[in-house]
C-alpha positions as CSV (number, residue, x, y, z in Angstrom):
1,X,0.0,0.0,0.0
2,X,3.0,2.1,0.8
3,X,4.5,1.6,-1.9
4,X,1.7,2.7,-4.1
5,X,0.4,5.1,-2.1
6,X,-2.6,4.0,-1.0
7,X,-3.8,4.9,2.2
8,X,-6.8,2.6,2.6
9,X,-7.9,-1.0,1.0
10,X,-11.4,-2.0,1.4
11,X,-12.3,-5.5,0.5
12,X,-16.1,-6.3,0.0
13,X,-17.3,-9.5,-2.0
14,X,-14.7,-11.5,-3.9
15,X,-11.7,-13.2,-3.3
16,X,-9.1,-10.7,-1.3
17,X,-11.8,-10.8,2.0
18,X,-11.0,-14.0,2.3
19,X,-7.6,-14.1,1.3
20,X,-7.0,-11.7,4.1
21,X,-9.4,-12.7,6.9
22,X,-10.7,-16.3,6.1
23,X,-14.2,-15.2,6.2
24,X,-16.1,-14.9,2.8
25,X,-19.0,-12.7,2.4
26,X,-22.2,-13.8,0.7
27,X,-22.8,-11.5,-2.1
28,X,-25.3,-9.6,-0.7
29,X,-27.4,-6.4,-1.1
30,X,-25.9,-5.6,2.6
31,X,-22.4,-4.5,2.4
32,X,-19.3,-6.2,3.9
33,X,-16.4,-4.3,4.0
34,X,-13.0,-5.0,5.2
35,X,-11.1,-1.2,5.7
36,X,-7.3,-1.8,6.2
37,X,-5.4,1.0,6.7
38,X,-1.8,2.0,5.8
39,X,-1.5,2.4,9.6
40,X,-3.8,1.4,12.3
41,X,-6.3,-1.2,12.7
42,X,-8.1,-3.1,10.5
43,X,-12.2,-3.3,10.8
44,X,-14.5,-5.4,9.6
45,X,-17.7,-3.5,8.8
46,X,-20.7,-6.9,8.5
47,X,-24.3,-7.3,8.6
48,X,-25.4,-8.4,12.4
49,X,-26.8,-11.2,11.1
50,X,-24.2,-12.3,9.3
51,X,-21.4,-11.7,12.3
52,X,-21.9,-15.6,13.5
53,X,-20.5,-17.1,10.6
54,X,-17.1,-14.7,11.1
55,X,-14.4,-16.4,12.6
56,X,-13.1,-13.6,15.8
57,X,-9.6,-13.2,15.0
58,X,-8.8,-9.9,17.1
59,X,-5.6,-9.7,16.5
60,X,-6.3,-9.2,12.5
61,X,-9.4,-7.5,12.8
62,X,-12.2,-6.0,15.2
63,X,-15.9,-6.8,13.6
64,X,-18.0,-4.0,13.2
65,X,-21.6,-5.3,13.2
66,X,-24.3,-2.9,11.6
67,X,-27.9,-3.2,12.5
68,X,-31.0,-3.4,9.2
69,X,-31.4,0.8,10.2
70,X,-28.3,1.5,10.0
71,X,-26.4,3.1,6.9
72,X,-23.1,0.9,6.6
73,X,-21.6,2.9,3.5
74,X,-21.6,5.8,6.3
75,X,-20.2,3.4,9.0
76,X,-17.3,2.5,6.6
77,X,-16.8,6.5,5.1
78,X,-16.4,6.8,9.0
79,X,-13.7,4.3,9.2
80,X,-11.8,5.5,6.5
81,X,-11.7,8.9,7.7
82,X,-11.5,12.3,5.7
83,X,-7.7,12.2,6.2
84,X,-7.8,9.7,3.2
85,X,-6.3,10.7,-0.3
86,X,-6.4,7.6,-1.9
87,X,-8.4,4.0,-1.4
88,X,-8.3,0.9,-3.3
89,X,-11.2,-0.8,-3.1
90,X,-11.9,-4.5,-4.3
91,X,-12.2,-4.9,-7.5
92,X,-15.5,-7.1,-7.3
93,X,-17.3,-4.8,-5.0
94,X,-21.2,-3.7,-6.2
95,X,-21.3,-1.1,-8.3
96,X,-23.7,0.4,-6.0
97,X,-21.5,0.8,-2.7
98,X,-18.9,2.1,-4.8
99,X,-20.6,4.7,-6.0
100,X,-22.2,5.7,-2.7
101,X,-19.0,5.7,-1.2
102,X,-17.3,8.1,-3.9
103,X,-20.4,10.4,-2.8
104,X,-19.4,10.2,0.8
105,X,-15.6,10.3,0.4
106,X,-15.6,12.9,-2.1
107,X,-12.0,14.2,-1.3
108,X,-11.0,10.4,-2.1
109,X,-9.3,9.3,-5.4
110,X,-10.4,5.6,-5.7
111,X,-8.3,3.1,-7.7
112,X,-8.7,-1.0,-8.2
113,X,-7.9,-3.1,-5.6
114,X,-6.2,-5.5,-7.4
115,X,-3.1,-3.1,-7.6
116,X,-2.4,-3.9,-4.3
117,X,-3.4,-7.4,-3.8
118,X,-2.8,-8.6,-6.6
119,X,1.0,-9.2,-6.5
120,X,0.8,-10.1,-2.4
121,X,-1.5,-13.1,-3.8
122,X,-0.1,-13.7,-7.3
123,X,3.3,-14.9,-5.6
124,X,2.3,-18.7,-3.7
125,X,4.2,-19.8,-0.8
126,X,4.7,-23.5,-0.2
127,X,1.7,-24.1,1.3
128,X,-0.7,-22.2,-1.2
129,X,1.0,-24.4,-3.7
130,X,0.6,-27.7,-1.9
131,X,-3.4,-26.6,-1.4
132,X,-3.2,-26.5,-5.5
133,X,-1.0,-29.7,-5.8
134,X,-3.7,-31.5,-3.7
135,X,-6.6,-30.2,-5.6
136,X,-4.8,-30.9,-9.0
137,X,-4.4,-34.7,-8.3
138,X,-8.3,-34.5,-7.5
139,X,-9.3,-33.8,-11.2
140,X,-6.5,-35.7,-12.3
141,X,-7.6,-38.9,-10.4
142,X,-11.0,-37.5,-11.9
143,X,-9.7,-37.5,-15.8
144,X,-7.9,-40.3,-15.3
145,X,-11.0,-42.2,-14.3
146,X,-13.5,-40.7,-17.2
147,X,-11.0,-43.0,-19.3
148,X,-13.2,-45.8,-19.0
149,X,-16.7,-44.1,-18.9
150,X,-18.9,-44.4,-21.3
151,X,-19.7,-41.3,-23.9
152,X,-21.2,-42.0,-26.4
153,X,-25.3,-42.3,-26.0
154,X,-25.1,-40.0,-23.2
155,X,-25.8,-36.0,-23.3
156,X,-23.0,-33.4,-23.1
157,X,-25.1,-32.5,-19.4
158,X,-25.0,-35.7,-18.4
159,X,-21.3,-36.1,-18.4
160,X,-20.9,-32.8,-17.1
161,X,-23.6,-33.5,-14.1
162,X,-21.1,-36.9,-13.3
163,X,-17.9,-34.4,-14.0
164,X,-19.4,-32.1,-10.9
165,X,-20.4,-35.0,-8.8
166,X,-16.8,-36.6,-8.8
167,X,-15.3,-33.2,-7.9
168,X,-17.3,-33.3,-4.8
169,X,-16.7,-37.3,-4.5
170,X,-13.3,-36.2,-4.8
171,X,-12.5,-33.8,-1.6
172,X,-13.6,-30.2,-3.6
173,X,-16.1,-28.2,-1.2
174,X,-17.8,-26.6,-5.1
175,X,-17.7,-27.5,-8.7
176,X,-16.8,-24.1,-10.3
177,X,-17.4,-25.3,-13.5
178,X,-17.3,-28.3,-16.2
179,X,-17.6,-27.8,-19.7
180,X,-18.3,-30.9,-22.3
181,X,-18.5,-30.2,-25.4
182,X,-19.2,-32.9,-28.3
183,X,-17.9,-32.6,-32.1
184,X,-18.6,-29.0,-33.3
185,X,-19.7,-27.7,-30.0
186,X,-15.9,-28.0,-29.0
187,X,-14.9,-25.6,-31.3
188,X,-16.6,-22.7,-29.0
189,X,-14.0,-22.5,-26.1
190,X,-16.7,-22.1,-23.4
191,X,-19.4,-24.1,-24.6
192,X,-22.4,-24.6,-22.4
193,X,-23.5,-27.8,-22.1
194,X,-26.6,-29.1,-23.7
195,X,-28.9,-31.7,-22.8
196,X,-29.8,-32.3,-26.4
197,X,-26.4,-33.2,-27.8
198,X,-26.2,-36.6,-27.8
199,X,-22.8,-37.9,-28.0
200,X,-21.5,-40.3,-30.8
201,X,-19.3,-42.6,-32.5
202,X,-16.9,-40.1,-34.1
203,X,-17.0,-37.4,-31.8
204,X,-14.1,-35.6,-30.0
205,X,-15.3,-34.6,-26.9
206,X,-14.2,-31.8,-24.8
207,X,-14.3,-31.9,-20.9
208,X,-12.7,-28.3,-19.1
209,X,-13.4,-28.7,-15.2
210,X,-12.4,-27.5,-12.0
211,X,-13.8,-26.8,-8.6
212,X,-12.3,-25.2,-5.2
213,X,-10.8,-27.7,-2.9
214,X,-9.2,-26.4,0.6
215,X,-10.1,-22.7,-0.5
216,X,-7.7,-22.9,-3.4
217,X,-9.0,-24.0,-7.6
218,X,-8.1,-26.6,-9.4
219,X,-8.4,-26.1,-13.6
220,X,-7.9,-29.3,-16.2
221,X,-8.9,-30.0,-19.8
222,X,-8.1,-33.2,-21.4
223,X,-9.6,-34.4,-24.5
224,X,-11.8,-37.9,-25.6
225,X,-12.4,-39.0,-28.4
226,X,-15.4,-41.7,-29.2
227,X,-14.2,-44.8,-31.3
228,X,-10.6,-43.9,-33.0
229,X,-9.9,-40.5,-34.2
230,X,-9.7,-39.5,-38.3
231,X,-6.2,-38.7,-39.4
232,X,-7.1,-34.8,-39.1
233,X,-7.8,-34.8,-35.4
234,X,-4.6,-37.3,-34.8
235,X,-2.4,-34.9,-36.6
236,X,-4.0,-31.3,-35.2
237,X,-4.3,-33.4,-31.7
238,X,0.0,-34.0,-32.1
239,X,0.7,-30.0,-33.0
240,X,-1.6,-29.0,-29.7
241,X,0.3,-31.3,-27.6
242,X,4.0,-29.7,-29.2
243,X,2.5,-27.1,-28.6
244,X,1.9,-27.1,-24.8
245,X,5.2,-28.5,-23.8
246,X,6.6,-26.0,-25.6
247,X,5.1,-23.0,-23.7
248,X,5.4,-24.9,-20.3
249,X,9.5,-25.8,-21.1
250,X,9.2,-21.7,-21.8
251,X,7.6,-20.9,-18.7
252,X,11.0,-20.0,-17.0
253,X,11.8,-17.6,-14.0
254,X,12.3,-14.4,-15.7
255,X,10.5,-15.6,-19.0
256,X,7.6,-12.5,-20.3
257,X,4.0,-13.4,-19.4
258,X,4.1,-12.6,-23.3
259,X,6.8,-15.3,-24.5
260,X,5.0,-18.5,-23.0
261,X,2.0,-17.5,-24.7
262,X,4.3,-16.9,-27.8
263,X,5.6,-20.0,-27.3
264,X,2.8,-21.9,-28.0
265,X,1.4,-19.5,-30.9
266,X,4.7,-20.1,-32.8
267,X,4.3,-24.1,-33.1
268,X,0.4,-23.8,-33.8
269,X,1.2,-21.2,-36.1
270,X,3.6,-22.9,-37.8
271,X,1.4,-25.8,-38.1
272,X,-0.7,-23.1,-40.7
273,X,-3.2,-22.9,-37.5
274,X,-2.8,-19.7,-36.0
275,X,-6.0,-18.1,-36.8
276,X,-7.4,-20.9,-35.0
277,X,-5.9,-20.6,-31.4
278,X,-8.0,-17.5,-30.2
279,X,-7.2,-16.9,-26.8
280,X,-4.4,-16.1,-24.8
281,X,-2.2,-19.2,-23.3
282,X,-3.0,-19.4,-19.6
283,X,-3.8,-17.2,-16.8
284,X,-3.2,-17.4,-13.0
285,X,-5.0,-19.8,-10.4
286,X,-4.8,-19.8,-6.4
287,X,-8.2,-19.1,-4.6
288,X,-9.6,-17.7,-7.4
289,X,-9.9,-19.7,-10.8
290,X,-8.7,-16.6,-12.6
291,X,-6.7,-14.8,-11.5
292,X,-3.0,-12.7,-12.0
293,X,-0.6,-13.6,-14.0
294,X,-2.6,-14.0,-17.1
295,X,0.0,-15.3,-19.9
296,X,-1.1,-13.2,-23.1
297,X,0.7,-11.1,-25.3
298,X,1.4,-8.0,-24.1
299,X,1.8,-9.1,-20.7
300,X,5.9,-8.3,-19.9
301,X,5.5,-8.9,-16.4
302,X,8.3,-11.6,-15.9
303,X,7.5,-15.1,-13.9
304,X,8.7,-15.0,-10.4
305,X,9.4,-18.3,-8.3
306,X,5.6,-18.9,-6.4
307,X,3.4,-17.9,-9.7
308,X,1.2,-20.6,-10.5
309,X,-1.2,-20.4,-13.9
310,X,-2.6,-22.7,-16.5
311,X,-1.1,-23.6,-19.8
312,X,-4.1,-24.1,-22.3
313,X,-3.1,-23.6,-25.9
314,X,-6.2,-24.6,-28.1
315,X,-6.9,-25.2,-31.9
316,X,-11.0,-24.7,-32.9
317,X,-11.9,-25.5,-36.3
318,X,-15.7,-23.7,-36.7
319,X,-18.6,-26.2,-37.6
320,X,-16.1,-29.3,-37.2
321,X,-14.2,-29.6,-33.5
322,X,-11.9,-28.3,-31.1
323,X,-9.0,-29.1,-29.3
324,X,-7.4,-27.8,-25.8
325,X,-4.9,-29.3,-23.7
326,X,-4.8,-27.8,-20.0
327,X,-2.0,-28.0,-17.0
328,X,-1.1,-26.2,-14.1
329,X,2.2,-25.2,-13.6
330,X,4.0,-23.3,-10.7
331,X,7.5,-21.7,-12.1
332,X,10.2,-22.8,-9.6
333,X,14.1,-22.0,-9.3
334,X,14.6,-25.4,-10.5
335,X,12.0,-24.9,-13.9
336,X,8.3,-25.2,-14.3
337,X,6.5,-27.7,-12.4
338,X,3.5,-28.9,-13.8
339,X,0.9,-30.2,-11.0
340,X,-1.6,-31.7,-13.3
341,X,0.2,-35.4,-14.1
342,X,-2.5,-37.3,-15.9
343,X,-2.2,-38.4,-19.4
344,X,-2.2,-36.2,-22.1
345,X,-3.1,-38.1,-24.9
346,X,-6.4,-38.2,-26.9
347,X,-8.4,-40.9,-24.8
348,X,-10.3,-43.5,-27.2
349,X,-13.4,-44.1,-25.1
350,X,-16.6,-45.8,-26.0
């Protein structure tokens, strides 16, 4: 905060409050509002009725309940104090208390949030990682096992209802998402699922999935195909794959944002499919499933030892099918990491 020189941060909804406290607020027409000064104590400004389900830690915080009469965007303008210059304030909180709060802090020059937290959580420490390591081996246990399920008969909602039911089977609190997506469908990167799509012999299918699992996400696509692939998808499958271990081999300590996501473009491209990967390489992961550092051109922030993102080149042919392969991978002193192990090949399934 210091160093940016911000003299408040206040945390409603989203993932800093409980990143910082370990209580997360219900996104609510009643505000919650962590204020953490610069200097002084932090305050936790909650709905009474919602102060039971805060963990007391009084040497983080004091919890500053508000009553249904009271006016808690003037309780927290209160807190913050007209000393103030500058706040950050969360990037996910409501439009609405934000702009109340400009009219109450008028002296106040607001900017994001994320500015400030967003390189204090970006950077994982060893345990942060090994809360990611543990939910990775979940969906890879879970991939691993959708081997020898059946597809084909079944809807793309089916196999995404078992998809969110093994996350849960599988030690994850939520299922965050799951996309399946049969032949053509796979071609649109964030297909919903339908429960008319009936899959069938001859169709690659796409499952993307991930859930939270000790408060931090896990995100993994791998990629079926029912009865043996066409020579097309074998050959488009082996550039994706090149593909991906080349970016993660490129995500280095040191290494641009910009050049892993190069990385992969360069062997796609090459492979006279560049118009076809139309999204960036990866983005960050840790409580939230998005999150900094997002891997895309432009992006010259360099990898620092602790940053932990997805690798997710994809190839989408419109009208035919689509292709993405998806890791996790922490960059270390000693090289990337990947946390995702399971196989990466194109899984024949029935």
């Amino acid at each position: 905060m210091a160093e940016h020189g911000v003299d408040v941060l206040c945390c409603s909804v989203g993932a800093d409050l409980p990143y910082l406290t370990g209580y997360t607020a219900m996104p609510l027409e009643r505000l919650t509002m962590l204020v953490l000064p610069a200097e002084g104590d932090a305050r936790l400004v909650v709905p009474r009725l919602e102060v039971p389900r805060v963990e007391p830690r009084p040497g983080l915080f004091e919890v500053v309940p508000w009553d249904e009469t009271d006016d808690p965007v003037a309780i927290t303008a209160r807190i913050v104090g007209s000393a103030a210059r500058t706040v950050a304030i969360g990037d996910h909180t409501w439009a609405r208390f934000v702009i109340d709060l400009q009219h109450a802090l008028p002296g106040v020059r607001f900017r994001r949030g994320s500015e400030v937290t967003g390189p204090v959580r970006m950077v994982k420490d060893d345990e942060e990682v090994a809360a990611l390591r543990r939910a990775a081996e979940a969906v890879d246990a879970i991939a691993g096992e959708m081997r020898d399920r059946p597809f084909a008969g079944r809807t793309e909602l089916e196999v995404h209802r078992e998809l969110v039911d093994r996350m849960i089977a599988h030690g994850h609190e939520r299922a965050n998402f799951a996309i399946v997506a049969a032949g053509a469908h796979a071609a649109s990167p964030h297909h919903e699922p339908s429960p008319a799509r009936v899959i069938r012999e001859g169709d690659v299918v796409l499952c993307d999935f991930g859930g939270t699992r000790d408060g931090y996400c896990s995100d993994i696509t791998r990629m079926f195909h029912v009865g043996e692939p066409d020579p097309e998808v074998t050959e488009t499958y082996a550039v994706l794959v090149e593909a991906q271990e080349t970016a993660v081999r490129a995500a280095v300590v040191g290494a641009s944002c910009a050049s892993v996501d190069a990385a992969a473009r360069t062997v796609i491209a090459a492979a006279g499919l560049g118009d076809r990967f139309i999204h960036r390489v990866g983005h960050g992961i840790g409580t939230e499933a998005h999150e900094d550092p997002y891997l895309v051109a432009g992006n010259e922030r360099p990898l620092a030892p602790g940053h932990a993102f997805s690798v997710e080149p994809g190839i989408y042919l419109p009208g035919r099918f689509g292709l993405r392969l998806e890791d996790i991978v922490v960059a270390t002193a000693a090289g990337p990491r990947r946390l995702n192990t399971a196989p990466r090949d194109l899984a024949v399934v029935g």
